[in-house]
N, C-alpha and C positions, 0 to 999 in steps of 0.2 A: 826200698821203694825208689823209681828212676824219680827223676827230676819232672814237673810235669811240663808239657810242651805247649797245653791249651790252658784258657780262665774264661769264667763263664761270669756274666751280671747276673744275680737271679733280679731281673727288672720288674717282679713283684713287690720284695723289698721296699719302693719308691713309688710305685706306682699305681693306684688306686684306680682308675679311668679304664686303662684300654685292654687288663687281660684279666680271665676272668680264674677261679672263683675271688673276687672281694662283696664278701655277704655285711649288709648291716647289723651288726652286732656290737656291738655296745653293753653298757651299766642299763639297767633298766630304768625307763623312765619313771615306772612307780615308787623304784627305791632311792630313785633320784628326792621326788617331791618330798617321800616319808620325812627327808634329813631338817635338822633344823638347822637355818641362816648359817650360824658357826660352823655346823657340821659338813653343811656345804661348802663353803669355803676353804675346809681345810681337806675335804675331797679332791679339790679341786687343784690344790697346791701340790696336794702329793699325785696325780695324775699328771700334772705336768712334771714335776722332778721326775717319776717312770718311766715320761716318756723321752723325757731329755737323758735320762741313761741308758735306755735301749738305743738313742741314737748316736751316742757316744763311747758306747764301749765299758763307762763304769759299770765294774760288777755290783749287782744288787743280791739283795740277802731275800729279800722278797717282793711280791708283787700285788697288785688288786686280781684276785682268783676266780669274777664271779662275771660273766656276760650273759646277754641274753639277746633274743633275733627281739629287733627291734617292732612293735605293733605295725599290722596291716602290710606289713613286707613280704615278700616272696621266700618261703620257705626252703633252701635249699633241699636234695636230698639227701646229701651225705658231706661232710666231711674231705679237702682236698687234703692230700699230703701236705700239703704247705699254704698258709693263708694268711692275708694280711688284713688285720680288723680294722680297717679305716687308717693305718698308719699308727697304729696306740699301742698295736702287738704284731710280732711276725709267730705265729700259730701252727704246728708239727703235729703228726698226729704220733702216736705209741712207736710203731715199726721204723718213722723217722728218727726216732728218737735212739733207738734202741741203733739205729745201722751209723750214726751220725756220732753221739757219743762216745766209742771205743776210738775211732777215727780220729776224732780232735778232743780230744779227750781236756788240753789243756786251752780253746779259744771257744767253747762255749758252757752255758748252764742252761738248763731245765727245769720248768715251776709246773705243777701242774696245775688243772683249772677245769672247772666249769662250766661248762654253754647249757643255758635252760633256754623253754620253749618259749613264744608271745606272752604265755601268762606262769609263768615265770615257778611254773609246780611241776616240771618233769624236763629231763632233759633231753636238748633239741635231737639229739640221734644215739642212737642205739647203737656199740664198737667199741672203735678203739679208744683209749682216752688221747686226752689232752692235751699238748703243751705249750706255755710259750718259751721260745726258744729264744736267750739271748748270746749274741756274740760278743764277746771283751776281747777280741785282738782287731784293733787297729792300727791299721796302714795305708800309708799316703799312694799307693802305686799307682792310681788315676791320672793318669797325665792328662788334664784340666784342658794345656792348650793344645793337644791334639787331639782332643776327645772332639767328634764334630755334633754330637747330642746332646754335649755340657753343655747348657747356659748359664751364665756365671750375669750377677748385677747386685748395683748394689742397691741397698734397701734400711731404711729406718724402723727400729722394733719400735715397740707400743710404748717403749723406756725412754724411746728418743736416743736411744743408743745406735750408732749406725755400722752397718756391718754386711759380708759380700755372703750371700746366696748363691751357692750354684747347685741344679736340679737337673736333672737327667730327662730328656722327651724319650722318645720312642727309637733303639737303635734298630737300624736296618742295614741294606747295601748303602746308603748314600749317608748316614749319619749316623756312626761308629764311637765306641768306647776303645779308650788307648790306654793301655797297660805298659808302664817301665817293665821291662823283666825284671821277676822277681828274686831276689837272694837267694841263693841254693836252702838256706837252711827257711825261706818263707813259711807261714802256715798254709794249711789248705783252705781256711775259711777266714777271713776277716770283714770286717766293716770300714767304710772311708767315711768318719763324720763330718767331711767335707762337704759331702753328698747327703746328707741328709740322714745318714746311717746305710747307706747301698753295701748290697750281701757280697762280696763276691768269692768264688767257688774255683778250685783247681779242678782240673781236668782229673785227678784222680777220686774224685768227692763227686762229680757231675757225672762220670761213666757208673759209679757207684748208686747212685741214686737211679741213674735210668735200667742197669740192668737188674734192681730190686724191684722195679714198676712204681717208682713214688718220685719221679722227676713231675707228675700233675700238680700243675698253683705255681712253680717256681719261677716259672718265666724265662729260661736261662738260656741267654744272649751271648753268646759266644764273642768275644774283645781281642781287638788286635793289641797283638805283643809287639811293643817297639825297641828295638835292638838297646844293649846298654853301652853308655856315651864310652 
């Protein structure tokens, strides 16, 4: 395979607000209350360690399997190839899984999973199944300060531990993602959990996706390659 010459953001990955499908889906709230005090809490701990390894790249062995469309919400109709459940999961459907796996066979995993409907006795669509998809190859290749869509600041956790943030807005012509070239021998998919766990995708993986018809949900944002020093 040639070296690839383009890398795409998928700017779903990060970003919840401005492309769509991101449906409300979540743990359901009845099976939330059912939990007792303890049981809560230790829900809770293991959802955030899940979701600080999806945005890190640690491999995980398994995952929480079970969402559901949140009461009184708009109903999607179907399933996007690629979906972000509020930032908790990045979400594949079967044929994604199945074209993406042989591909990178060694920078990601697949859990399968669950979507039920409001009341929480059938599930929300009828297809393909499931996945959540995570990435365990991280790389720093984001060049920070020429990225003009990074904002980078710093910020105090809830720990009082203080620590730099930087999150990706919206890239367009005026306010661009900057890619180092990457090493001959790169992967074609990694994570930057610099960024918050942001997907990014070779140009061999992103032509792959769009002539299969499953580039819909990805968001992929095509990054200037900046020469190597």
């Amino acid at each position: 395979m040639t070296k690839p010459t383009k890398y795409f953001l998928a700017h779903t990955s990060v970003s919840i607000m401005n492309l769509k499908p991101i449906w409300p889906l979540s743990a359901h709230p009845n099976q939330i209350q059912a939990l007792s005090e303890a049981d809560a809490a230790q829900r809770r701990a293991g959802h955030k360690a899940q979701r600080s390894a999806l945005q890190s790249g640690q491999p995980l062995e398994a995952i929480e399997d079970q969402f559901a469309l949140i009461p009184f919400r708009r109903r999607p109709k179907s399933p996007a190839p690629f979906m972000n459940f509020g930032n908790d999961a990045m979400v594949v459907t079967q044929p994604v899984r199945d074209l993406l796996a042989p591909l990178a066979p060694h920078s990601l995993r697949f859990f399968p999973i669950t979507v039920l409907n409001e009341t929480c006795k059938a599930p929300l669509w009828e297809g393909p199944a499931l996945y959540v998809m995570q990435v365990t190859e991280v790389r720093h290749a984001c060049n920070l300060a020429q990225s003009t869509a990074v904002c980078t600041q710093q910020i105090t956790l809830p720990d009082g531990i203080a620590t730099t943030l930087s999150t990706i807005g919206n890239p367009d012509a005026t306010y661009t993602i900057a890619l180092d070239t990457p090493v001959d021998d790169a992967a074609d998919i990694w994570i930057d959990d610099r960024l918050q766990g942001a997907i990014f995708l070779s140009g061999h993986l992103a032509k792959a996706l769009k002539s299969a018809g499953l580039a819909r949900g990805w968001g992929l944002t095509e990054c200037v390659l900046l020469p190597r020093a």
